[in-house]
VEXPA-476263 format. One record per atom (N, C-alpha, C): residue in one letter; x, y, z. Coordinates in pm, whole numbers, padded with zeros to 5 digits, always signed. Example, Ala and Ser with C-alpha at 12.3 -4.5 7.8 and 13.67 -1.06 7.14 Angstrom:
% VEXPA-476263
a+01319-00569+00780 a+01230-00450+00780 a+01320-00330+00780 s+01285-00225+00708 s+01367-00106+00714 s+01290+00003+00787 
END
This chain:
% VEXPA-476263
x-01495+01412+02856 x-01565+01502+02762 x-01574+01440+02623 x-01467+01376+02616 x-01432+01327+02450 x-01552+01218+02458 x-01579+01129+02564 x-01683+01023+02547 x-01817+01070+02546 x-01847+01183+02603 x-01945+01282+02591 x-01998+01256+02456 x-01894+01330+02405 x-01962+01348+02240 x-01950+01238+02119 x-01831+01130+02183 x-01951+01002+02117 x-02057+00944+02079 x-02110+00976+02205 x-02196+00906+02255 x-02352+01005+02233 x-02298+01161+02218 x-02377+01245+02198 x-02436+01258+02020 x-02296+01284+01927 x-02294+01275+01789 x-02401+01163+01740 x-02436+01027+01785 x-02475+00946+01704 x-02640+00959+01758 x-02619+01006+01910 x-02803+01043+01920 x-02901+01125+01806 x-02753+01287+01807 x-02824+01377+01778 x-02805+01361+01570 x-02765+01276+01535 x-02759+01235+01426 x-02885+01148+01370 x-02931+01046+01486 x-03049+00951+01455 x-03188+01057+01477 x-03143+01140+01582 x-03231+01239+01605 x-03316+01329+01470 x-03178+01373+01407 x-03211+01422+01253 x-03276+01362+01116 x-03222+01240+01185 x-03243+01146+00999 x-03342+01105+01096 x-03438+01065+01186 x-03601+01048+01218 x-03650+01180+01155 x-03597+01275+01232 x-03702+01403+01166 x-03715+01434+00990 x-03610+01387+00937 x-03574+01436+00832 x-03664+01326+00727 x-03671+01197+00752 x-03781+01097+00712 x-03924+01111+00762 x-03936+01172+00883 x-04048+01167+00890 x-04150+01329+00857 x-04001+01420+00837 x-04084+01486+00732 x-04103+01455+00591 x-04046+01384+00543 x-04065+01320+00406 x-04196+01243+00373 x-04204+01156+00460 x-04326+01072+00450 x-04463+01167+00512 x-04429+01231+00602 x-04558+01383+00610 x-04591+01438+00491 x-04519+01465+00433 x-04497+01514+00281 x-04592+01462+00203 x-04533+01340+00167 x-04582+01221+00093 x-04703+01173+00089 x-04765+01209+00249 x-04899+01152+00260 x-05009+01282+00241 x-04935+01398+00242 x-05001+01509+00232 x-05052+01549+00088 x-04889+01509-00041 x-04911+01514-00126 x-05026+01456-00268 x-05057+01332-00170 x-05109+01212-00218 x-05256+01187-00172 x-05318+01258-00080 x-05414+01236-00029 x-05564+01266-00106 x-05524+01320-00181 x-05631+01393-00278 x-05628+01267-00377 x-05522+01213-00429 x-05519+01104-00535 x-05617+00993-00463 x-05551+00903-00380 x-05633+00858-00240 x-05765+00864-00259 x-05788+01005-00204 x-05938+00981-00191 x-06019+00926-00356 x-05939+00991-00476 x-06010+00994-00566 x-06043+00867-00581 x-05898+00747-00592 x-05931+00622-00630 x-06051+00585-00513 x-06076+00580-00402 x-06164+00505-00325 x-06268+00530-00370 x-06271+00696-00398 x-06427+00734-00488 x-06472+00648-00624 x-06322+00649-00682 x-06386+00537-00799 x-06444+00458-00778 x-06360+00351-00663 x-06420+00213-00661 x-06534+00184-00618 x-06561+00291-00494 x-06729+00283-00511 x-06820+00261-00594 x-06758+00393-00704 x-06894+00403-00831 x-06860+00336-00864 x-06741+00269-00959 x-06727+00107-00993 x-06795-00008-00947 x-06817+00009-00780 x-06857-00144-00712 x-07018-00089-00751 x-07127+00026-00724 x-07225+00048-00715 x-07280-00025-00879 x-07188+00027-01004 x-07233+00051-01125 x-07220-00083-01145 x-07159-00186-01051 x-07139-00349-01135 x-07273-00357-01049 x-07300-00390-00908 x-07412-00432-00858 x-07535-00435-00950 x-07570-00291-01014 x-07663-00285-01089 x-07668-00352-01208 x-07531-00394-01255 x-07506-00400-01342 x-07513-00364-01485 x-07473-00187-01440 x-07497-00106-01574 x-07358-00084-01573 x-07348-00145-01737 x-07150-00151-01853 x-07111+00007-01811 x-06968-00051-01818 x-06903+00113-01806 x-06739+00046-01835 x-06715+00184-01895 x-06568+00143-01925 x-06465+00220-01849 x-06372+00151-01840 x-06279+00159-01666 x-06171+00292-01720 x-06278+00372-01692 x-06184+00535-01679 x-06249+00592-01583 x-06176+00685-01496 x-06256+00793-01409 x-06411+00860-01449 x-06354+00931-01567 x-06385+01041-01624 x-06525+00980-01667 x-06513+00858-01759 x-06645+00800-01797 x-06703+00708-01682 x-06665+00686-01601 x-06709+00575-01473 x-06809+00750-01386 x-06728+00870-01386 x-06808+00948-01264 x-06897+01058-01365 x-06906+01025-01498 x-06999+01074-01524 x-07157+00961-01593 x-07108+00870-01567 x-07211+00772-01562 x-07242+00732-01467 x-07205+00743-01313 x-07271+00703-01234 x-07337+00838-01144 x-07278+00972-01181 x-07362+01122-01162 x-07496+01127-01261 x-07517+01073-01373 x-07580+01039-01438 x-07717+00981-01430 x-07678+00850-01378 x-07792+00739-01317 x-07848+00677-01200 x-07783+00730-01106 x-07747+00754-00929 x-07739+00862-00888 x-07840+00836-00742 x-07840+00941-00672 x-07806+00934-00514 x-07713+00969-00487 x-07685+00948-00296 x-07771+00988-00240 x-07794+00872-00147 x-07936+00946-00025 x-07816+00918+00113 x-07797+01039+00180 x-07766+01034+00337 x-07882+00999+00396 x-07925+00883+00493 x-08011+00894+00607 x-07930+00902+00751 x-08019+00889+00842 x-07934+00890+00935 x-07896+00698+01000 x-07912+00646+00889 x-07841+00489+00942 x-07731+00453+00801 x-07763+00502+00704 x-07660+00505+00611 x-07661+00552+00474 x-07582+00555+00457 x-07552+00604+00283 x-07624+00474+00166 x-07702+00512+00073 x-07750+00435-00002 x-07801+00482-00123 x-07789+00421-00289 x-07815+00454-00387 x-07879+00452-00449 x-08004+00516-00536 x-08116+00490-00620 x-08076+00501-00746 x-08133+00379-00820 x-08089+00356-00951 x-08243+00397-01018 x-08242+00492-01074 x-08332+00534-01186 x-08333+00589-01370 x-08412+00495-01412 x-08464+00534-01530 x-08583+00563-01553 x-08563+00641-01662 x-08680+00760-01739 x-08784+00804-01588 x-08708+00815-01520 x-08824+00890-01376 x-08886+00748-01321 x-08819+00631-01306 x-08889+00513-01304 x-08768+00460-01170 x-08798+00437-01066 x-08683+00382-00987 x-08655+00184-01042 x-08567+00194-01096 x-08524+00022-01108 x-08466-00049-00995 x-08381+00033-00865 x-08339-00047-00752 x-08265+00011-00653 x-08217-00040-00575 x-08154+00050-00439 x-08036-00017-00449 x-07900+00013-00382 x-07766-00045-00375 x-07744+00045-00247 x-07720-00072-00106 x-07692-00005-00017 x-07573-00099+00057 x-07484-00054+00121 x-07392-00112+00198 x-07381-00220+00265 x-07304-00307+00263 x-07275-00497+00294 x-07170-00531+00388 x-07211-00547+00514 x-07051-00580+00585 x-07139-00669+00717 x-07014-00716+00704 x-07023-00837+00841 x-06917-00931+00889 x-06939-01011+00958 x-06777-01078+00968 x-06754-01189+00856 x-06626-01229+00847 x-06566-01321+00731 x-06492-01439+00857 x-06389-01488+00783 x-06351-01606+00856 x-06211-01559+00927 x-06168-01450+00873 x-06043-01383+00925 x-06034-01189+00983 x-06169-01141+00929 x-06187-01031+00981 x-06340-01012+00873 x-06358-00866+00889 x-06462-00838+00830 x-06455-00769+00694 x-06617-00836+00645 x-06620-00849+00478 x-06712-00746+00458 x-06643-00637+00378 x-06727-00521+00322 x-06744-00507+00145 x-06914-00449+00112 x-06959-00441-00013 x-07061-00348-00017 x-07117-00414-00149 x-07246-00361-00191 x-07348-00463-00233 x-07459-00435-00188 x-07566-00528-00241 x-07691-00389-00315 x-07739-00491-00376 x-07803-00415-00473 x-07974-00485-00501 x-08096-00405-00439 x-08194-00494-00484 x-08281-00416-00514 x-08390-00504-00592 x-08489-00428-00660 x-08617-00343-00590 x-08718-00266-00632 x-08791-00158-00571 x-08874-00258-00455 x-08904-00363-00489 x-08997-00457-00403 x-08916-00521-00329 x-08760-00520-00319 x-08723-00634-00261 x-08697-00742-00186 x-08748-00807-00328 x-08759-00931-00342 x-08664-00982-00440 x-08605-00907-00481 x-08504-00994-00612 x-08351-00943-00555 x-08245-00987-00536 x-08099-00924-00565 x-08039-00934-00690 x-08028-00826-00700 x-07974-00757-00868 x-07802-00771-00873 x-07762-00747-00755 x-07624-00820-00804 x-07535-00751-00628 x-07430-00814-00604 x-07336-00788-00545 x-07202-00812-00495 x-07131-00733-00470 x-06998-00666-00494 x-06895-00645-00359 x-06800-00715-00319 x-06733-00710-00220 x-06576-00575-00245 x-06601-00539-00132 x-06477-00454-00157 x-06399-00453-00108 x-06321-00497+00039 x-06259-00547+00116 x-06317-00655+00170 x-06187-00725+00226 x-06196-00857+00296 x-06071-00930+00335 x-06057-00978+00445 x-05916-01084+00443 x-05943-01216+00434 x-05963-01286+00320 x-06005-01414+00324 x-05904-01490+00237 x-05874-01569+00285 x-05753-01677+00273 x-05767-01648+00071 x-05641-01624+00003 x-05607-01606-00160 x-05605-01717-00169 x-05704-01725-00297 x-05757-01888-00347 x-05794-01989-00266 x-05859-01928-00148 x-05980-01978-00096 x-06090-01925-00093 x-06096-01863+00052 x-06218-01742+00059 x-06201-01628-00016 x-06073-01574-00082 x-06055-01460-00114 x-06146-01469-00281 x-06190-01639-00291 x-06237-01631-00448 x-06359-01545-00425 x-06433-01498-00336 x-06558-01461-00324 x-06517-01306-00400 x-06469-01252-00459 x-06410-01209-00560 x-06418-01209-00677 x-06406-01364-00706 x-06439-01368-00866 x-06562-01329-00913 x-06622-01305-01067 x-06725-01345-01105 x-06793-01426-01120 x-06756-01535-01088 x-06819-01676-01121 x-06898-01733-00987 x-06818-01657-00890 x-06952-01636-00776 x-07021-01553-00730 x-06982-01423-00754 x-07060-01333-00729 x-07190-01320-00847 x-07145-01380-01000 x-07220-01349-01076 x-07355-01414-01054 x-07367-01543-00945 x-07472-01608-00926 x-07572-01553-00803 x-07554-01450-00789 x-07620-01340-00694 x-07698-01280-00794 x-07662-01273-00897 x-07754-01144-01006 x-07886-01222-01080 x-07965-01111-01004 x-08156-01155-01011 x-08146-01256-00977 x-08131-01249-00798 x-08166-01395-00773 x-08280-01357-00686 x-08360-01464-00663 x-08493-01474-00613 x-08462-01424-00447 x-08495-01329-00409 x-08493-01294-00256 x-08582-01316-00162 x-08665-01381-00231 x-08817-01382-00174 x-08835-01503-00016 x-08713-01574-00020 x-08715-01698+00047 x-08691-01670+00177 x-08691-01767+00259 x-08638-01756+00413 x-08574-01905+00457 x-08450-01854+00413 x-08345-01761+00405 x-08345-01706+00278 x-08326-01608+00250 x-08335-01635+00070 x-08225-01631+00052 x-08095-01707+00066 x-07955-01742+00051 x-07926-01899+00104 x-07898-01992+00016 x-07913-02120+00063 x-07813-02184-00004 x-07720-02246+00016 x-07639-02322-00069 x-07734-02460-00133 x-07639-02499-00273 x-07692-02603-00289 x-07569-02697-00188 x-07653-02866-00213 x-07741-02880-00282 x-07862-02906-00143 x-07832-02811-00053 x-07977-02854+00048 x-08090-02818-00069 x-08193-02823+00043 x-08333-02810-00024 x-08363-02680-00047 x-08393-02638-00190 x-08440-02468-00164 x-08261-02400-00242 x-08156-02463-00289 x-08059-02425-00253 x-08057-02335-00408 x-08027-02223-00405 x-08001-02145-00532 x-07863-02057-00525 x-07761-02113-00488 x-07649-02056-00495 x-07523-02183-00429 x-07399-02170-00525 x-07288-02272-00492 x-07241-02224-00423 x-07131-02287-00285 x-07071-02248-00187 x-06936-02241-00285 x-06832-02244-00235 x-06673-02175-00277 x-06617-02349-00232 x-06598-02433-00292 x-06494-02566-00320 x-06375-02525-00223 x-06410-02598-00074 x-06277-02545-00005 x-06257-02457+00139 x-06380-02361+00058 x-06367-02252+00139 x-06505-02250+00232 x-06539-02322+00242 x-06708-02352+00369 x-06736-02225+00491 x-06638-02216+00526 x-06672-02103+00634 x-06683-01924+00595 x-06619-01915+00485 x-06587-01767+00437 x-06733-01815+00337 x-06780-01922+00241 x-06916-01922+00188 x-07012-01894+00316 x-07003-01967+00430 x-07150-01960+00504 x-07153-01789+00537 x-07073-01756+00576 x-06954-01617+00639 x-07093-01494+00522 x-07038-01536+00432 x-07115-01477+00302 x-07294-01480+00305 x-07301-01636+00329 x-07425-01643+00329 x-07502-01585+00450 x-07461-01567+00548 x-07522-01539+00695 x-07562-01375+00694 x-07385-01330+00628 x-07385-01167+00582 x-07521-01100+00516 x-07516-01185+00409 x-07674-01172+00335 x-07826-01190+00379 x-07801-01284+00459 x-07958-01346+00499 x-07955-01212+00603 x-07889-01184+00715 x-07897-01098+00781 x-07958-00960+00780 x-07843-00906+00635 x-07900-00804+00559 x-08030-00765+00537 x-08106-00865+00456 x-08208-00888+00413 x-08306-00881+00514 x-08308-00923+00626 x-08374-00913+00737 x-08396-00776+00767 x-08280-00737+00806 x-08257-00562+00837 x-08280-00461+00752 x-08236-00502+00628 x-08291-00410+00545 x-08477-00368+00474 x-08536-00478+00500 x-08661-00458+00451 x-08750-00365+00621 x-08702-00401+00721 x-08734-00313+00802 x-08666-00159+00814 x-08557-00154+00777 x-08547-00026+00736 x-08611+00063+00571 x-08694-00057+00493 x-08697+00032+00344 x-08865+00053+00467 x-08915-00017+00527 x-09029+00056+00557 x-09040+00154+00670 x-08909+00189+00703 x-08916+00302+00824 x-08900+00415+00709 x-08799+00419+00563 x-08771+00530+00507 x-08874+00512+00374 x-08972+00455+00398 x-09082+00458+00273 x-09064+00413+00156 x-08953+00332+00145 x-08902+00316-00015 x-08961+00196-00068 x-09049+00125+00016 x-09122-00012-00093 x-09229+00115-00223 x-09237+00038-00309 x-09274+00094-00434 x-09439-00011-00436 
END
């Protein structure tokens, strides 16, 4: 009997401290989920408002009333996508960017103009690409060479220095650049057949 409850005490003990943590962390995720969602909401309007590249200064409060402001969500039924308008004048669309990378898949925003033909800028938001390699596709210094670039080409994404080439690959990182570039050319393909199923050439 006495080995009984050896053997019993330390079950019904691990038994407790599981329940007792895993109501804690129930808790925790319950408590927090509203915060959660908010930041992801930011970073959207953050990632949407750089694509376009209209300034904003990094607060909630002024980030979601400048992008309620100058943006408007369209639900279709293939995806979520944003119209950038002034004075009643549409300046561009910013619609969703994903495809594979060199270690999993690379999600963003691309952003182009009413005819497009130009990319106005774009914005990665996840990705697993090797830190200080592929993960530079990150910085500004490459993404910034996306903004008003000529889309008009086929491919209209080309590294230099081939022929035609209007954008640098990543020093290093060759497969997470092409990864990038393929993402885009792709896009571009798909997307101009969808702006003429939902009417949006201008």
């Amino acid at each position: 009997m006495a080995k009984k409850k050896q053997v019993l005490y330390p079950v019904l003990f691990m038994v407790l401290l599981t329940a007792a943590y895993t109501f804690i962390l129930a808790f925790i995720n319950e408590s927090t989920i509203e915060i959660i969602e908010a930041q992801e909401e930011l970073r959207l309007q953050k990632s949407i408002l750089y694509v376009f590249d209209i300034p904003f200064e990094d607060d909630q409060a002024t980030v979601n009333k400048l992008f309620n402001e100058q943006l408007e969500e369209v639900n279709s039924e293939e995806m979520t996508y944003y119209v950038y308008e002034n004075n009643g004048t549409v300046d561009g669309y910013a619609f969703p960017l994903t495809g594979n990378g060199l270690w999993g898949s690379i999600s963003g925003y691309i952003a182009l103009s009413p005819d497009f033909e130009t990319l106005l800028g774009i914005d990665f938001v996840s990705h697993s690409e090797t830190p200080g390699l592929g993960g530079r596709i990150d910085e500004e210094a490459f993404k910034e060479q996306f903004r008003e670039l000529d889309a008009s080409g086929n491919p209209p994404v080309v590294y230099r220095p081939a022929s035609g080439g209007n954008v640098d690959a990543i020093t290093g990182a060759t497969l997470t650049s092409n990864s990038v570039s393929t993402i885009v050319n792709n896009f571009m393909t798909n997307i101009k057949i969808f702006a003429e199923e939902e009417n949006l050439y201008e």
